[in-house]
DSSP file (Angstrom, degrees, kcal/mol; ACC not computed):
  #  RESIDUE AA STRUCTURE BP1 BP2  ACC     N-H-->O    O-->H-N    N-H-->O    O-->H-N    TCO  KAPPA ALPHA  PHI   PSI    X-CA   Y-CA   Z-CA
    1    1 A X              0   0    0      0, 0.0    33,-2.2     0, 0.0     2,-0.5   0.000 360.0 360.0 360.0 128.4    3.2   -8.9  -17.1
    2    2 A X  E     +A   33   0A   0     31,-0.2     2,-0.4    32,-0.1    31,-0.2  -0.944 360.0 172.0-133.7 117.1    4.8   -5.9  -15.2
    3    3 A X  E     -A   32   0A   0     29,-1.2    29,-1.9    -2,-0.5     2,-0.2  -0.918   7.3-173.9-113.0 159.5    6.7   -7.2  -11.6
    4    4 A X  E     -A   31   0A   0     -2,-0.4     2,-0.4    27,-0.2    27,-0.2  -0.869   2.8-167.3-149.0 121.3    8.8   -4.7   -9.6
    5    5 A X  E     -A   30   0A   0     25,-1.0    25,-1.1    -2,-0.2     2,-0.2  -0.939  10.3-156.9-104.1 129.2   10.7   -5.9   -6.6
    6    6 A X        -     0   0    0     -2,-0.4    23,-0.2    23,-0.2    22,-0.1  -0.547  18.3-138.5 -89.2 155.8   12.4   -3.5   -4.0
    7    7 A X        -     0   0    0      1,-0.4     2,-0.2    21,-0.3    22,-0.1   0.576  67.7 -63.9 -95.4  -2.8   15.5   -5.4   -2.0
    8    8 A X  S    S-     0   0    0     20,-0.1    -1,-0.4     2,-0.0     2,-0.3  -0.968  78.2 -45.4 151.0-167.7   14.4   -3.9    1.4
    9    9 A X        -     0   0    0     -2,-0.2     2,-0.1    -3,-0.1    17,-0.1  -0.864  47.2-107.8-125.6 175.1   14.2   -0.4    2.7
   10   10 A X        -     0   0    0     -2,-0.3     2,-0.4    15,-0.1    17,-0.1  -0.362  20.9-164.5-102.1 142.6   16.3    2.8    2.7
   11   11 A X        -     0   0    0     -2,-0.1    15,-0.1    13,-0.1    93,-0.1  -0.905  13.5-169.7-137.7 135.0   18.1    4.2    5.6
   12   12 A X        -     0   0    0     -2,-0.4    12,-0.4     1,-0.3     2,-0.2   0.686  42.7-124.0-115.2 -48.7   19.3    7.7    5.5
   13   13 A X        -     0   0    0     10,-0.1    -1,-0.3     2,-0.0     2,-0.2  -0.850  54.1 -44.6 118.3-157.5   21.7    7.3    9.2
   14   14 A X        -     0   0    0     -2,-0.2     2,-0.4    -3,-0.1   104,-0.0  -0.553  64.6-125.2 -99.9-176.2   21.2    9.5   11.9
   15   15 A X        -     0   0    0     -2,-0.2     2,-0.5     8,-0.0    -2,-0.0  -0.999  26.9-128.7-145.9 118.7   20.9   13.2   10.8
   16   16 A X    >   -     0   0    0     -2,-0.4     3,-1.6     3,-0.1     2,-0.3  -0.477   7.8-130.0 -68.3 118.7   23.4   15.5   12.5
   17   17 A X  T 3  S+     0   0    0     -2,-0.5    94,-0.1     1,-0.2     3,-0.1  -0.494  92.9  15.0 -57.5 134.5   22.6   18.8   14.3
   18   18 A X  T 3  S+     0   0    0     92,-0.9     2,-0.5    94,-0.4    -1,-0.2   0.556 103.7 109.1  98.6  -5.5   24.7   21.8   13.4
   19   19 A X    <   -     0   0    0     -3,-1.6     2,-0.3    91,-0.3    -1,-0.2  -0.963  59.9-149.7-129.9 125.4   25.9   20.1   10.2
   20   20 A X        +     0   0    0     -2,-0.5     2,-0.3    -3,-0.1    89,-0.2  -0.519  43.2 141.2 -57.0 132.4   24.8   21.2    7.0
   21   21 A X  E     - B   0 108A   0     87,-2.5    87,-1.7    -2,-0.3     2,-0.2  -0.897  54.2-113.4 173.2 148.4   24.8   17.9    4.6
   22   22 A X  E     - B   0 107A   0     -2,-0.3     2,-0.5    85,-0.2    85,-0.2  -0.620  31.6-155.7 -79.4 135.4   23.6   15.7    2.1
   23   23 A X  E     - B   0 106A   0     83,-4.2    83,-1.2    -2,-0.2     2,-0.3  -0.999  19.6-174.3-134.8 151.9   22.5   12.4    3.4
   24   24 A X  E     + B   0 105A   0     -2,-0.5     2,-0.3   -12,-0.4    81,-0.2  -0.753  14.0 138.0-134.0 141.5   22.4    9.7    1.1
   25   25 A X  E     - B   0 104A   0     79,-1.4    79,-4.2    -2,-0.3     2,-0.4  -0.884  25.4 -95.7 169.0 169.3   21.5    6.0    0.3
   26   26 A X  E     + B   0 103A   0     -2,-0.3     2,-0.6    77,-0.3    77,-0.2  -0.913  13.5 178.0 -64.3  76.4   20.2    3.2   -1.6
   27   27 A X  E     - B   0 102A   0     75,-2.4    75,-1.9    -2,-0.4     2,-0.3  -0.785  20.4-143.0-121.1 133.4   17.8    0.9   -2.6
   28   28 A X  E     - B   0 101A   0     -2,-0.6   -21,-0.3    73,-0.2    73,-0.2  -0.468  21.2-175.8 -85.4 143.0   17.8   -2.1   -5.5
   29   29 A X  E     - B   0 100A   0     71,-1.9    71,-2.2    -2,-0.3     2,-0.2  -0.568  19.5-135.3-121.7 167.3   14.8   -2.9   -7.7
   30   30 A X  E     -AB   5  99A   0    -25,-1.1   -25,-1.0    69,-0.2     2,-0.4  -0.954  15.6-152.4-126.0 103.8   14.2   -5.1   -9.8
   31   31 A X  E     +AB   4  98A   0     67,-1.5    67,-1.3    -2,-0.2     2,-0.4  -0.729  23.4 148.8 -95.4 125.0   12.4   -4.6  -13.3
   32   32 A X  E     +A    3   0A   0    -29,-1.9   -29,-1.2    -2,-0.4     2,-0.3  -0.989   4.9 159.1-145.9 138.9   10.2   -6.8  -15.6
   33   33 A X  E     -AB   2  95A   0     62,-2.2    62,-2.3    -2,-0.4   -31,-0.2  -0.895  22.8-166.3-159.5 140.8    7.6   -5.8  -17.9
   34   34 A X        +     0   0    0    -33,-2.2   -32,-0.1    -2,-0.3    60,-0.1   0.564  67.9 118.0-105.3 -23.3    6.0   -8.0  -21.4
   35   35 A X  S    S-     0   0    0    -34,-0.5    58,-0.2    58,-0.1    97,-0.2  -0.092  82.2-127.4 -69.4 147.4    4.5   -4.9  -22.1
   36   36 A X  S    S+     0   0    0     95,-0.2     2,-0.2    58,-0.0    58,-0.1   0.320  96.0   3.9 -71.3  27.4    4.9   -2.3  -25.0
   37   37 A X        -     0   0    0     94,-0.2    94,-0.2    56,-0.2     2,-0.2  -0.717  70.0-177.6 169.9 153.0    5.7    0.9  -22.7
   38   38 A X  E     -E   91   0B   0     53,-0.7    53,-2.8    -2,-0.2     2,-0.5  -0.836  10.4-158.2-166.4 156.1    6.2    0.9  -19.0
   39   39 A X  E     -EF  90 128B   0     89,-0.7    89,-1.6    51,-0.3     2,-0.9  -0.991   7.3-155.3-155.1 103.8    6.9    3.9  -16.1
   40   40 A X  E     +EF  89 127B   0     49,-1.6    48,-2.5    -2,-0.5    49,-1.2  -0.788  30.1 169.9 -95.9 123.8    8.4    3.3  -12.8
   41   41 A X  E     -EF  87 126B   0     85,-3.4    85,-3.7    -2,-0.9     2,-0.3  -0.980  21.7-148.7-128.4 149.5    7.2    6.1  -10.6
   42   42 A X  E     -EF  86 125B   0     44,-2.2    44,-1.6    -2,-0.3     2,-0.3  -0.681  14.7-174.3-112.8 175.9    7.3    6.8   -7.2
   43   43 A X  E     - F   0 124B   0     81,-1.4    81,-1.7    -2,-0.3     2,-0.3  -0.787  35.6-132.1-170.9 124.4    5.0    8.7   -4.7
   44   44 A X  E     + F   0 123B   0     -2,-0.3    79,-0.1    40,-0.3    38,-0.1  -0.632  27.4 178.2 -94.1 105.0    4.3   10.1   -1.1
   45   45 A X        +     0   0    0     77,-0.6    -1,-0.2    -2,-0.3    78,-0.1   0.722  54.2 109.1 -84.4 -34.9    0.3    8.7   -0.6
   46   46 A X        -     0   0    0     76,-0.4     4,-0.1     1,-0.2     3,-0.1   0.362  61.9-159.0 -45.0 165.3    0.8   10.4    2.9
   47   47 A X  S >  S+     0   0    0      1,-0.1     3,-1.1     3,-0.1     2,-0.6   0.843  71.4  92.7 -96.7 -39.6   -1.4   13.7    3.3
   48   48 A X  T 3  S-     0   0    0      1,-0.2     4,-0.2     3,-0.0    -2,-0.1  -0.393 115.4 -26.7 -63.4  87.3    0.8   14.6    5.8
   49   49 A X  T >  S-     0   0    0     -2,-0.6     3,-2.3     2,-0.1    -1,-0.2   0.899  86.7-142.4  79.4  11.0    3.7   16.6    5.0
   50   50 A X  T <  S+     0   0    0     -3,-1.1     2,-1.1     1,-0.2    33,-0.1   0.228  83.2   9.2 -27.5 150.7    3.6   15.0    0.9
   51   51 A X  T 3  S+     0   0    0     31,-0.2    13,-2.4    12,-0.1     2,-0.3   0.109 111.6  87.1  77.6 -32.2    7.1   14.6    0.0
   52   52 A X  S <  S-     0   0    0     -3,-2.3    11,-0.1    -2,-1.1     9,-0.1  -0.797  75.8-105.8-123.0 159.6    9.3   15.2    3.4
   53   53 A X        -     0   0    0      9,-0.4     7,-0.7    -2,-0.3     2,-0.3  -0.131  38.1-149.2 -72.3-172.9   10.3   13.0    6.0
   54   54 A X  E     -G   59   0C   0      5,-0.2    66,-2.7     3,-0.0     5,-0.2  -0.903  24.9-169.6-135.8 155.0    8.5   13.1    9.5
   55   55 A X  E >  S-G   58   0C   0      3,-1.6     3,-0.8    -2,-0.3     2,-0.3  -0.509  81.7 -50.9-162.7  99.8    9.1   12.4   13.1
   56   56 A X  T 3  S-     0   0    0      1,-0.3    61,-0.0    -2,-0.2    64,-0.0  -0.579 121.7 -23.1  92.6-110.5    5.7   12.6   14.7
   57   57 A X  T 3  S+     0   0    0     -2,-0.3     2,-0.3    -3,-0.1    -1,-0.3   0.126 115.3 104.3-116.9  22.2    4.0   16.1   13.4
   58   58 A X  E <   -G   55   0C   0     -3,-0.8    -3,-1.6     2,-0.0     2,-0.4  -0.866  58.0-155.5 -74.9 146.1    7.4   17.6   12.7
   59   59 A X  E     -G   54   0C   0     -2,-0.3    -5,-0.2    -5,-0.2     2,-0.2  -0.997  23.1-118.2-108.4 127.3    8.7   17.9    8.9
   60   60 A X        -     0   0    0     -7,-0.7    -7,-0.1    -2,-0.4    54,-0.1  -0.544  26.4-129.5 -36.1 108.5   11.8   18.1    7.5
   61   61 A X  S    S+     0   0    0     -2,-0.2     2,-0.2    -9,-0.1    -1,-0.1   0.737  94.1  59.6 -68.8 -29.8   12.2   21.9    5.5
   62   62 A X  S    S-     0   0    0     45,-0.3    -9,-0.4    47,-0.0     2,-0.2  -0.576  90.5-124.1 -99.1 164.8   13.6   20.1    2.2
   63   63 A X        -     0   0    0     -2,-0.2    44,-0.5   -11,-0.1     2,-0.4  -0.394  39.8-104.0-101.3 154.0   11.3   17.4    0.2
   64   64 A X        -     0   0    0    -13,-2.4    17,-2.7    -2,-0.2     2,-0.3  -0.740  39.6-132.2 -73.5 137.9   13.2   14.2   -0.1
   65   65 A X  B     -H   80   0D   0     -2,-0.4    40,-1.8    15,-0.3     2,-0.3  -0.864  17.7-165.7-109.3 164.4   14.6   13.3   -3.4
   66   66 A X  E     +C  104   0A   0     13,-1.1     2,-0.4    -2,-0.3    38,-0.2  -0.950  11.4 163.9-146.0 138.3   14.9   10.5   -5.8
   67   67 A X  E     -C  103   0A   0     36,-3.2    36,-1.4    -2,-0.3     2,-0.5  -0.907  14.7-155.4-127.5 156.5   16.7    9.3   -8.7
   68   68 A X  E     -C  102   0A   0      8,-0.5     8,-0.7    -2,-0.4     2,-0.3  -0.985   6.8-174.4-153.5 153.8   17.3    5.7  -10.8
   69   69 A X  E     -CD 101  75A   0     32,-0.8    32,-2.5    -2,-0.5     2,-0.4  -0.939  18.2-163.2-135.2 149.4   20.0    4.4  -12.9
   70   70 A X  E >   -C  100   0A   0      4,-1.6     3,-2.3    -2,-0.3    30,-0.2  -0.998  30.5-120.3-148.8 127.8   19.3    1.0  -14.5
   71   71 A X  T 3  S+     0   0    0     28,-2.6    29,-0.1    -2,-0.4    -1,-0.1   0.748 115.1  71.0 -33.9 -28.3   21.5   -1.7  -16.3
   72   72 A X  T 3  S-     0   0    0     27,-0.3    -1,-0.3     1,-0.1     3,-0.1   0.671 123.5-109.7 -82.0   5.5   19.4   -1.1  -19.1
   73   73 A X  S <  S+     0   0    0     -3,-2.3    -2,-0.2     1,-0.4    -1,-0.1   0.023  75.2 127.8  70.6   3.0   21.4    2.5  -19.2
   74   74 A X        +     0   0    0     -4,-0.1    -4,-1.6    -5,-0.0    -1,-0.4  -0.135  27.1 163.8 -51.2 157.9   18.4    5.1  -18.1
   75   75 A X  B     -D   69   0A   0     -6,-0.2     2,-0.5    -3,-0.1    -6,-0.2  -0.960  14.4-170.5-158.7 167.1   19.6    7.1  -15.5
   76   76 A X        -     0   0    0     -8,-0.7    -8,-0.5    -2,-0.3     3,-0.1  -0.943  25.4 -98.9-167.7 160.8   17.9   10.5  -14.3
   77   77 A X        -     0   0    0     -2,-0.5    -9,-0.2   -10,-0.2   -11,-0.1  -0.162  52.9 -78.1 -63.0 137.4   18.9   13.5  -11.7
   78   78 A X        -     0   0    0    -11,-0.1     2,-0.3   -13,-0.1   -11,-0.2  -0.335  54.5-167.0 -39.9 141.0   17.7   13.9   -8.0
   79   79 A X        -     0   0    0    -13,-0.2   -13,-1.1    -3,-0.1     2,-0.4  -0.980  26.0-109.6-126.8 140.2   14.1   15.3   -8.1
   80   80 A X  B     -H   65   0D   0    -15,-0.3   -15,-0.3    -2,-0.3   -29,-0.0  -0.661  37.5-123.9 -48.6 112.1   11.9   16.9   -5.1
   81   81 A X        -     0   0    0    -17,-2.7     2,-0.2    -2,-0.4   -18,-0.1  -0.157  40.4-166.9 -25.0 168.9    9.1   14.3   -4.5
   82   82 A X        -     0   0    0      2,-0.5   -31,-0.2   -38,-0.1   -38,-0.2  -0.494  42.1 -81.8-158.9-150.2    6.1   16.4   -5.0
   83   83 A X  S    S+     0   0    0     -2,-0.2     2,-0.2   -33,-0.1    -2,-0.1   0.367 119.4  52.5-119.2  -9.3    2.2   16.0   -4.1
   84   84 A X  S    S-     0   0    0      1,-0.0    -2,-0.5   -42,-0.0   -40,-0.3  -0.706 104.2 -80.8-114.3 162.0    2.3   13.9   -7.6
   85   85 A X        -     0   0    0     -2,-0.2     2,-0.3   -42,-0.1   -42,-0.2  -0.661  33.1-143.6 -77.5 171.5    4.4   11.1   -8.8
   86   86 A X  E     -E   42   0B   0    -44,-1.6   -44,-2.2    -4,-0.1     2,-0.3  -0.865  17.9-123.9-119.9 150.1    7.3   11.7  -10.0
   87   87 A X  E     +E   41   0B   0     -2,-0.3   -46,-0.2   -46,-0.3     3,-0.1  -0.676  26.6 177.8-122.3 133.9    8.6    9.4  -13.1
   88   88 A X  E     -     0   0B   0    -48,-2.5   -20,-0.4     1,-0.4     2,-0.3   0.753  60.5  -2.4-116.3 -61.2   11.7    7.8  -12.4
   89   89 A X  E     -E   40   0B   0    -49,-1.2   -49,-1.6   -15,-0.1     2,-0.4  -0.897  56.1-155.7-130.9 165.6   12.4    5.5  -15.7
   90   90 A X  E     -E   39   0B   0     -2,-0.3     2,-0.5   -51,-0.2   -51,-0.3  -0.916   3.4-153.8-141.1 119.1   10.6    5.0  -18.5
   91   91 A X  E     -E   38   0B   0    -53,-2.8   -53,-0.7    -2,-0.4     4,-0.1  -0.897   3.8-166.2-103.1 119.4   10.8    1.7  -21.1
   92   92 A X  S    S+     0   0    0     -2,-0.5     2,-0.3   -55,-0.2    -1,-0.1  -0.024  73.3  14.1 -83.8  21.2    9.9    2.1  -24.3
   93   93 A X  S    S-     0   0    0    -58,-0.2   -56,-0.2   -55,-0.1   -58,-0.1  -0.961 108.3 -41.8-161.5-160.0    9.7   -1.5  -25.0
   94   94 A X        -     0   0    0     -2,-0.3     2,-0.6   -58,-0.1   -60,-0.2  -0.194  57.0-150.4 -60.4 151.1    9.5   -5.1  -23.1
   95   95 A X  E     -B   33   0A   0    -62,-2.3   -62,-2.2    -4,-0.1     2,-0.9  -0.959   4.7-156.3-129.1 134.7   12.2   -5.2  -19.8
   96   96 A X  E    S-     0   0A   0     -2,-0.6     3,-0.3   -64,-0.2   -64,-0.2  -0.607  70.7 -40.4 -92.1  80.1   13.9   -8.5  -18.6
   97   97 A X  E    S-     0   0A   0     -2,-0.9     2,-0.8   -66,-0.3   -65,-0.2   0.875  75.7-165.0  62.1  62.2   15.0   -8.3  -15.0
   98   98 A X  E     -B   31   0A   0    -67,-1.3   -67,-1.5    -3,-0.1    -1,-0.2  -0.867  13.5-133.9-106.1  88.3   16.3   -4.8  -15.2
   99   99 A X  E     -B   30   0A   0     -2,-0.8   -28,-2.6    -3,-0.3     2,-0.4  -0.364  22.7-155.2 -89.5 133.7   18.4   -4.1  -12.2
  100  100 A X  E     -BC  29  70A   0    -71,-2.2   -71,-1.9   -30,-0.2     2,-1.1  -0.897  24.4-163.3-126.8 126.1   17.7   -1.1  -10.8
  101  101 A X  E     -BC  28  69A   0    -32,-2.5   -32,-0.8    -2,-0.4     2,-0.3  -0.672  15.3-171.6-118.3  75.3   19.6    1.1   -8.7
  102  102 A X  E     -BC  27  68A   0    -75,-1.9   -75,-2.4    -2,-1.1     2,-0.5  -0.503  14.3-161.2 -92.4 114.3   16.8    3.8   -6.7
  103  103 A X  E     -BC  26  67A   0    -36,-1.4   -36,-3.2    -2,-0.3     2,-0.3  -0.932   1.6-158.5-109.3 127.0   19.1    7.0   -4.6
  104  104 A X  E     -BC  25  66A   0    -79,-4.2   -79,-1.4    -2,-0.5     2,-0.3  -0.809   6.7-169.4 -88.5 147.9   17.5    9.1   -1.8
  105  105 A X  E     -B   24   0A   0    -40,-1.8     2,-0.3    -2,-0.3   -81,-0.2  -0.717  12.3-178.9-114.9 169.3   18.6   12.2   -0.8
  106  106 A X  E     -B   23   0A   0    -83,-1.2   -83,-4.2    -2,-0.3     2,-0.3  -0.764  12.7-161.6-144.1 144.3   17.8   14.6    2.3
  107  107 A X  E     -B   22   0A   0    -44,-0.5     2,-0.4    -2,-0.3   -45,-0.3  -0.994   9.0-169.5-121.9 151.0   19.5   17.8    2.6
  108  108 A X  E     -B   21   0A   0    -87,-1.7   -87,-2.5    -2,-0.3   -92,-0.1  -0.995  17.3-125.6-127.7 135.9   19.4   19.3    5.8
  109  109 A X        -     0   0    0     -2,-0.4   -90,-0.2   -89,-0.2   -91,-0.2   0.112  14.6-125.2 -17.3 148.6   20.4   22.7    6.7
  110  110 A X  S    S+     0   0    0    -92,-0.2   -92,-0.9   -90,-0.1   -91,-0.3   0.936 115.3  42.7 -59.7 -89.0   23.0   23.7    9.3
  111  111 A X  S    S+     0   0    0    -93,-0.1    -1,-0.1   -94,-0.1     2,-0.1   0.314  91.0 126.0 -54.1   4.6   20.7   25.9   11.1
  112  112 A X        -     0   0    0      1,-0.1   -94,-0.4   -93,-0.0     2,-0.1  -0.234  59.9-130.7 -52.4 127.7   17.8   23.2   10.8
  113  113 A X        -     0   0    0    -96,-0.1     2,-0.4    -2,-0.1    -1,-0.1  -0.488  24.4-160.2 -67.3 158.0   16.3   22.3   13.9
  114  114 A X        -     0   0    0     -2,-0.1     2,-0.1   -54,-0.1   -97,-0.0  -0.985  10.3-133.3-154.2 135.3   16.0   18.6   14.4
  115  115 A X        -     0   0    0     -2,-0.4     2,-0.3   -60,-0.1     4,-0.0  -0.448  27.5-106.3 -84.3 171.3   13.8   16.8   16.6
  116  116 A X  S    S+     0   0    0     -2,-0.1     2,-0.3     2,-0.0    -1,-0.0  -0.800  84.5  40.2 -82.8 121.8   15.0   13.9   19.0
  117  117 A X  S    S-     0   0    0     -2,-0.3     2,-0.4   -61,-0.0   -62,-0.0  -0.915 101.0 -25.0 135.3-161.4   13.6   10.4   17.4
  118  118 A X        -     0   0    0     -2,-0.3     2,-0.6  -104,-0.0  -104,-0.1  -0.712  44.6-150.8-105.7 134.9   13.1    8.5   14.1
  119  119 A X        +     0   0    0     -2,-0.4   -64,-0.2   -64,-0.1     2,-0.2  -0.809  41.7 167.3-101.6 129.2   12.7   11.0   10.5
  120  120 A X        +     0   0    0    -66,-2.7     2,-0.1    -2,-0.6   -65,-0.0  -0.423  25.5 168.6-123.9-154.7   10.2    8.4    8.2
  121  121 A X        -     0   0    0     -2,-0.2     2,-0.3   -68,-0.2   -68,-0.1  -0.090  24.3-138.3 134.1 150.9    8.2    8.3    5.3
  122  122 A X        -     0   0    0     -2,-0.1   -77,-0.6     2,-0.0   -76,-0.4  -0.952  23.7-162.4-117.3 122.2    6.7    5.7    3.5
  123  123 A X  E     -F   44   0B   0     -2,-0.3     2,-0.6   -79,-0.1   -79,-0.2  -0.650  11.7-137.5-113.2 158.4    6.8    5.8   -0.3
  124  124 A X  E     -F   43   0B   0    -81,-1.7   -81,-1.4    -2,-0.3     2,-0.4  -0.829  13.5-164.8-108.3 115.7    5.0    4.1   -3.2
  125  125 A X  E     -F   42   0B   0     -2,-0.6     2,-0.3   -83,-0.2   -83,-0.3  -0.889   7.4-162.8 -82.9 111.4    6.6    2.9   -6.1
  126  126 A X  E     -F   41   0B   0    -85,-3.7   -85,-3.4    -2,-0.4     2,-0.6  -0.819  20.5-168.1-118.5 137.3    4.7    2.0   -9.2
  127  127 A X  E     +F   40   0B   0     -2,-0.3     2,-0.2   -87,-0.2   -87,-0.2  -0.892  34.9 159.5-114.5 109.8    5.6    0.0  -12.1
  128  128 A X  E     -F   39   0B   0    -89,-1.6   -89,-0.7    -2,-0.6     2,-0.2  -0.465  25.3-157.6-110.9 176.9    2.5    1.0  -14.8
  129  129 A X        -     0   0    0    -91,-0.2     3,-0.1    -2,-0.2   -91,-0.1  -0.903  13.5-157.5-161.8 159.1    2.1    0.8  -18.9
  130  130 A X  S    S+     0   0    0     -2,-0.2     2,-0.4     1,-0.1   -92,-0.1   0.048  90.6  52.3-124.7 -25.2   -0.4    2.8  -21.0
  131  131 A X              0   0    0    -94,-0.2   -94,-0.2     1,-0.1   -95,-0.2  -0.836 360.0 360.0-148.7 110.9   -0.1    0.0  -23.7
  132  132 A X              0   0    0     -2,-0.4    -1,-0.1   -97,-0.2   -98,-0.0   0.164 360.0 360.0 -68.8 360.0   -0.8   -3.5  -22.6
């Protein structure tokens, strides 16, 4: 058995012109796996722009990044999304309901340009095993 539950999705705010800044947030998972090994990874499916948000056909010059920290005590650093997944946690044995704590970043630039509208992405999280 492997479930993974998201609690909803992540909201960044509005993104300021003229201000250099980290923008930040949250979203909680949920982990379960009967399996002997398991890898929560996430991934950008789009073609479009892999890895950074969007608003229409503009992109956002920095990649989003992603980190998780988990009751179970994993934790790991912002990473650049990439054109690949990127590996988030890893269980080296069975997990019970493994609350899990997923941070986004953006950084935007001072001098960034910013379009008028909504910055998006939609990203895929996967909870796999290698040994059933």
């Amino acid at each position: 058995m492997l479930s993974l539950s998201l609690s909803g999705s992540a909201n960044l705010g509005a993104f300021a012109a003229g201000v250099g800044q980290d923008y930040q947030t949250s979203v909680a998972a949920t982990v379960s796996s009967s399996a002997a090994d398991a890898t929560l990874t996430v991934s950008d499916p789009s073609a479009t722009s892999t890895g950074h948000l969007v608003n229409g056909a503009y992109a956002l010059a920095q990649p989003v990044q992603v980190k998780a920290a988990s009751t179970a005590g994993q934790s790991t650093a912002f990473a650049p999304l990439g054109t690949g997944p990127l590996t988030l946690l890893t269980y080296a044995g069975p997990a019970s309901n493994d609350q899990v704590t997923i941070g986004l970043k953006q950084t935007i630039a001072a001098a960034e340009a910013l379009r008028t509208g909504t910055y998006s992405k939609t990203l895929t999280f996967t909870l796999s095993t290698t040994t059933p």
